[in-house]
C-alpha positions in Angstrom: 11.2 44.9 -13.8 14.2 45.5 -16.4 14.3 42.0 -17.8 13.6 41.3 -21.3 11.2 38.6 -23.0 11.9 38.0 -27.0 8.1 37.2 -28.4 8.3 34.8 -31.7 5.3 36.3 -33.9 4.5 39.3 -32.2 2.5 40.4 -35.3 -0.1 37.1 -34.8 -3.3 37.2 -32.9 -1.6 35.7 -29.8 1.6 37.1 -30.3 0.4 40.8 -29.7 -1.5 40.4 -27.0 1.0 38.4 -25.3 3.5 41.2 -25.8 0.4 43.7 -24.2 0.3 41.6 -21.2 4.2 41.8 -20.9 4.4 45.4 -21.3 1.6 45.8 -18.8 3.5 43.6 -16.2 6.8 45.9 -16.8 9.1 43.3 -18.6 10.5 45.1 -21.8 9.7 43.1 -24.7 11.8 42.3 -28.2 9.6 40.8 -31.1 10.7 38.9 -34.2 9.5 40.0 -37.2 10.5 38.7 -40.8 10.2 41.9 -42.3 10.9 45.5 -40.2 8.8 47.6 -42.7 6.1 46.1 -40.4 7.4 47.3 -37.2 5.8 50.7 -36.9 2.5 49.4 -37.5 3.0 46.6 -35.0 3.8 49.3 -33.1 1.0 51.7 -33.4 -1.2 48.7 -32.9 -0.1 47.9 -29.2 0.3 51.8 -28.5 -3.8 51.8 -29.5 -4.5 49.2 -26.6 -3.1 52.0 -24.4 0.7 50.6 -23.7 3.7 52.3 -23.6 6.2 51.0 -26.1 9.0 52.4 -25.1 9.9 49.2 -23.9 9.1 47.7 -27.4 11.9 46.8 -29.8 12.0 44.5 -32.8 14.3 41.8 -34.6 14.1 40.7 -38.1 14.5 36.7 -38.0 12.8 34.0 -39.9 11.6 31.5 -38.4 13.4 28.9 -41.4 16.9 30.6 -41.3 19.6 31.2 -38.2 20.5 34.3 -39.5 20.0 36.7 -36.9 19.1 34.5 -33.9 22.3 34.9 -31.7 21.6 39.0 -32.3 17.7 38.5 -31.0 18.3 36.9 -28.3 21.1 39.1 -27.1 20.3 40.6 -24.0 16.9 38.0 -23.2 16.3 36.3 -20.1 13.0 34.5 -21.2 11.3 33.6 -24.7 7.5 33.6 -25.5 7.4 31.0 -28.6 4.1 31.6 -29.8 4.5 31.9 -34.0 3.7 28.8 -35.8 2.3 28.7 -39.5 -1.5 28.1 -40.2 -1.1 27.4 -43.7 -4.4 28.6 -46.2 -4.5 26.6 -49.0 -2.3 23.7 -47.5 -4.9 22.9 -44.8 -6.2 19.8 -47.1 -2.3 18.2 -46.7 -1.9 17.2 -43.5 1.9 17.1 -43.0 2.5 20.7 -45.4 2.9 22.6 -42.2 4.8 19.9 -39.8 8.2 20.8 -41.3 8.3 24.7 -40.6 6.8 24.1 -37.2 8.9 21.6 -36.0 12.0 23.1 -37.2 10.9 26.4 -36.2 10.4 25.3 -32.8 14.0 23.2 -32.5 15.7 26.8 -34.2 13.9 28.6 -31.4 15.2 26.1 -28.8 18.8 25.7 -30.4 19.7 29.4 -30.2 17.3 30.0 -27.2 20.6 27.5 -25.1 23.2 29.1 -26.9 22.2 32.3 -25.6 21.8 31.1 -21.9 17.7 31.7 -22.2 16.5 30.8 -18.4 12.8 29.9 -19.3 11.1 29.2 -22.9 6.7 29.7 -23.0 5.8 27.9 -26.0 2.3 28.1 -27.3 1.0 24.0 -28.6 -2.5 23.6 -29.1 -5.4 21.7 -26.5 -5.1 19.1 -29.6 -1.5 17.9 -28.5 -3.6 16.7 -25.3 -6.7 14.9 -26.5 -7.2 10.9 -26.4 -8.8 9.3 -29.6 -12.3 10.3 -29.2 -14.3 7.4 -28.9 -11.6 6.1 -25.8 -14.0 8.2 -23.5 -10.9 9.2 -21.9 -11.0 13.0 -20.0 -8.2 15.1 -21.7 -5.2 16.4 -19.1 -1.8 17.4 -19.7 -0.8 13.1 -18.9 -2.3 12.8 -22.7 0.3 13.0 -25.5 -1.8 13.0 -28.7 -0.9 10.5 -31.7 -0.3 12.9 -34.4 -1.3 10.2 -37.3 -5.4 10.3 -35.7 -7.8 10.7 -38.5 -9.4 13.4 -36.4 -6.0 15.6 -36.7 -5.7 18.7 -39.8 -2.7 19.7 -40.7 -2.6 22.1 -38.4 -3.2 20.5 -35.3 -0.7 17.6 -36.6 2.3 19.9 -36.7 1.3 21.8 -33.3 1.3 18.0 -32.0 4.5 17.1 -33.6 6.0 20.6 -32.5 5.5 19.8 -28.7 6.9 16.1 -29.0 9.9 17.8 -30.8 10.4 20.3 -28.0 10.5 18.1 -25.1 12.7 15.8 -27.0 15.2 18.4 -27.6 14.7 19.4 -23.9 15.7 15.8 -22.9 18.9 15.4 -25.4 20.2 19.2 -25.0 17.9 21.1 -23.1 19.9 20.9 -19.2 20.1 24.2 -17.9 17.4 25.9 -19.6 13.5 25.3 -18.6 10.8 24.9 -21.1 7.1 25.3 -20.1 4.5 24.4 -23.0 0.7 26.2 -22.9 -2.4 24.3 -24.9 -5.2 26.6 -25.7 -8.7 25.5 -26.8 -10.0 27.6 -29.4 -8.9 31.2 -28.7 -11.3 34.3 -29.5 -11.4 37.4 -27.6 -11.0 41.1 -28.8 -8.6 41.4 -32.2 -5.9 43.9 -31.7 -6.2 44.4 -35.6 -7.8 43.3 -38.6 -4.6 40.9 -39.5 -4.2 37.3 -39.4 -7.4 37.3 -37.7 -6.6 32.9 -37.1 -9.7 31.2 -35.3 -11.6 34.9 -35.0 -12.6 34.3 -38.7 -15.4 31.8 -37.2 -17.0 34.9 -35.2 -16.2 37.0 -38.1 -17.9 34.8 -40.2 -21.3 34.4 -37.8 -21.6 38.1 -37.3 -21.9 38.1 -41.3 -24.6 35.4 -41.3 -21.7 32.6 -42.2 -22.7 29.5 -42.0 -26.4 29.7 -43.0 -27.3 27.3 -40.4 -25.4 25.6 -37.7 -23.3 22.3 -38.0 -23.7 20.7 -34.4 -19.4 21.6 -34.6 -18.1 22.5 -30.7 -15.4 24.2 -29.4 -13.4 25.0 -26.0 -13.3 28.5 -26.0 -10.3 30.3 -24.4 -10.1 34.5 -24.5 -7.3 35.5 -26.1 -6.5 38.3 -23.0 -6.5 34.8 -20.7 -4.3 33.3 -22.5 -1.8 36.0 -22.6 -1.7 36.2 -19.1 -1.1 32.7 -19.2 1.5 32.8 -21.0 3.3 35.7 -18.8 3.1 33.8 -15.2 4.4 31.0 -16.7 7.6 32.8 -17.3 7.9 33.5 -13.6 6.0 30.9 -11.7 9.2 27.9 -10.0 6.6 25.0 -10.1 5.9 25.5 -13.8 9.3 24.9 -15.2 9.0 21.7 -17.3 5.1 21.4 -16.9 2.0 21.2 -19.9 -0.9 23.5 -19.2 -4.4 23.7 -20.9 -6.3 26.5 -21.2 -9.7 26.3 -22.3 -12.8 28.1 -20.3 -16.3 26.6 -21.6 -17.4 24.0 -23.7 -19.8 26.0 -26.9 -21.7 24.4 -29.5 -21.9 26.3 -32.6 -25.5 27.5 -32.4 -25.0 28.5 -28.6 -22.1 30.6 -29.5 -24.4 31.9 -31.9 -27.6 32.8 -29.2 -25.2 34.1 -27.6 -23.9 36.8 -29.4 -27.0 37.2 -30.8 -28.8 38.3 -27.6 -25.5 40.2 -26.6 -25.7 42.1 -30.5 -28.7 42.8 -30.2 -29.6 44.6 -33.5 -26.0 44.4 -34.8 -26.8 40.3 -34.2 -29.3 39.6 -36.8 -27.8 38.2 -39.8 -26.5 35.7 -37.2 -28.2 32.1 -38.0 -31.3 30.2 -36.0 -31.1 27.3 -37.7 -29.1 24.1 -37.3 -28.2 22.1 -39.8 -28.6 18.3 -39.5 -25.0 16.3 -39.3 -25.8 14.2 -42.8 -26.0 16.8 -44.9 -23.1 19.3 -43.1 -21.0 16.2 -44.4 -22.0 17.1 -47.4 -21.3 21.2 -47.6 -18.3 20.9 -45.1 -16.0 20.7 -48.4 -17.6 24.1 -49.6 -17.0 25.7 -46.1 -13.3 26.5 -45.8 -13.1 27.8 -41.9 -14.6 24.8 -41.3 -14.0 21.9 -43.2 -11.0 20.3 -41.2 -13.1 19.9 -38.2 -15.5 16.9 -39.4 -14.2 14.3 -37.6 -15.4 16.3 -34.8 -19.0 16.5 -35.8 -21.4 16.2 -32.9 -18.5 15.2 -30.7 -17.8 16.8 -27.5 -14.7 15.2 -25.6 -13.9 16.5 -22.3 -11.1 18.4 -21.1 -9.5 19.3 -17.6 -7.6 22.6 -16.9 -7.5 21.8 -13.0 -3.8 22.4 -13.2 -3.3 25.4 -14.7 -6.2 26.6 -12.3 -4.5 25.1 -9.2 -0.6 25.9 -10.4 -1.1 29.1 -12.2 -4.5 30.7 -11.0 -6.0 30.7 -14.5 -9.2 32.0 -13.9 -11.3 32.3 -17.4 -13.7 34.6 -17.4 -17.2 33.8 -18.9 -17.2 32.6 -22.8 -20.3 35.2 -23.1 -17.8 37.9 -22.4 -15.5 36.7 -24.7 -17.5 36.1 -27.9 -19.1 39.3 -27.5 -16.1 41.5 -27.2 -14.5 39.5 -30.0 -17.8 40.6 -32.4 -17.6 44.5 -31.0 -13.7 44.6 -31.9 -14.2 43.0 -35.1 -16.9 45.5 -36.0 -14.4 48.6 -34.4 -11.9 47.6 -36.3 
């Protein structure tokens, strides 16, 4: 296989193990990176998960500026759009990060036509899928999320707003080029490196003993490796082309994602928290715990989710969540 796939944020948690999964499928692979000094490192990183990059090559784009686009795309039959911003500090402002992902995404798209692109991946969130929660309704890729729902952070509101912005494109100026869009749950899995570490900071943060006790907080757990795979057959698969798929495995509760890894840490798992913390007064710390803190409206809330058409459409198999949280907690202490 000779064609080649240009990866938007091939330096992010997703980003590099989608370009692993390429490489190990035989596509060659050019990733976008804002700054080359970081390209041998990048590099050295996916060499270490034992892939060949020789197939590897990097362009410096921005995500906010043309410059360099037409170059980048040069050459690409497909593009995995998978870099978005996650924001730090500007989590508490719920439209700081809509602007650079939107208009990342539409730059993307723009450039992606121009350069006769066959298929664009694009990585949205399970969030762009989920009815208000108290409409009881199951989540499927028919939901189209209201971006202005109180239960939305900033985040989640521009990977909602991204999407809708995609598929609007698609419709105006999109004929002749295919867009597919992928929704993951919360992804953890084994880090590639230390760096921008994204949603493995909350199984960083229980191997350390972080939070003290649980807040009854769930989460739809998608490994990371699963996801990149994803990501790669829905490059290739006909029935795809303009289709939504979530990816999400199993449904975990805080404190069972902590018994978990606990029994499967054994020793290494005991600074890992017993207790649970009742839901009045995790209203009252959420402010004080920053991995955490944009999720209260989901406190003690579980709404349900259906990935029967990725598994039906695109065999996505996930393996067990067990699997998943404990190979995250051995990489992060590897690495």
């Amino acid at each position: 296989m000779s064609e080649t796939v240009l990866v938007t944020g091939g330096n992010g948690y997703v980003g590099g193990w989608c370009i692993v999964e390429l490489l190990r499928t035989g596509y060659r692979v050019r990733t976008t990176l804002r700054d080359l000094g970081k390209a041998e490192k990048l590099r050295g990183i996916i060499a270490a998960s034992g892939e060949d990059t020789t197939k590897l090559e990097f362009a410096a784009v921005d995500l906010m500026r043309d410059a360099g686009w037409p170059e980048a795309l040069a050459g690409c039959s497909f593009v995995l759009h998978v870099a978005s911003p996650l924001g730090g500090g500007a989590k508490l402002d719920r439209d700081a990060l809509v602007a650079p992902a939107r208009d990342g995404t539409l730059r993307v798209l723009r450039f992606a036509k121009q350069a006769g692109i066959r298929r664009v991946v694009m990585t949205s969130a399970a969030a762009a899928a989920r009815s208000p929660l108290a409409s009881g309704r199951v989540s499927d890729e028919t939901v189209w999320a209201d971006p202005d729902d109180p239960q939305f952070d900033a985040y989640r509101r521009s990977k909602i707003l991204a999407e809708r912005a995609a598929w609007d494109f698609m419709r105006r100026e999109g004929q002749g080029m295919e867009l597919v869009t992928i929704l993951p749950g919360a992804v953890f899995g084994p880090v590639l490196s230390a760096d921008n570490l994204g949603s493995v900071d909350i199984i960083k943060g229980l191997v350390e003993g972080r939070p003290p006790a649980m807040p009854r907080l769930g989460f739809w757990v998608v490994d990371v490796r699963d996801l990149a795979q994803l990501h790669v057959r829905a490059l290739s698969q006909p029935e795809a082309a303009g289709q939504r798929y979530i990816a999400a495995g199993e449904f975990l509760w805080m404190e069972e994602m902590a018994a978990r890894l606990r029994y499967r840490l054994g020793a290494r798992g005991t600074k890992i928290s017993r207790r649970r913390l009742p839901t009045w007064l995790v209203r009252l710390l959420l402010p004080f715990m920053p991995n955490l803190r944009t999720l209260a409206p989901l406190l003690g809330k579980k709404f349900e989710l259906s990935t029967a058409k990725a598994r039906r459409e695109l065999d996505f198999t996930p393996r067990p969540a067990s699997d998943t949280l404990f190979d995250c907690a051995e990489s992060l202490v590897a690495k």
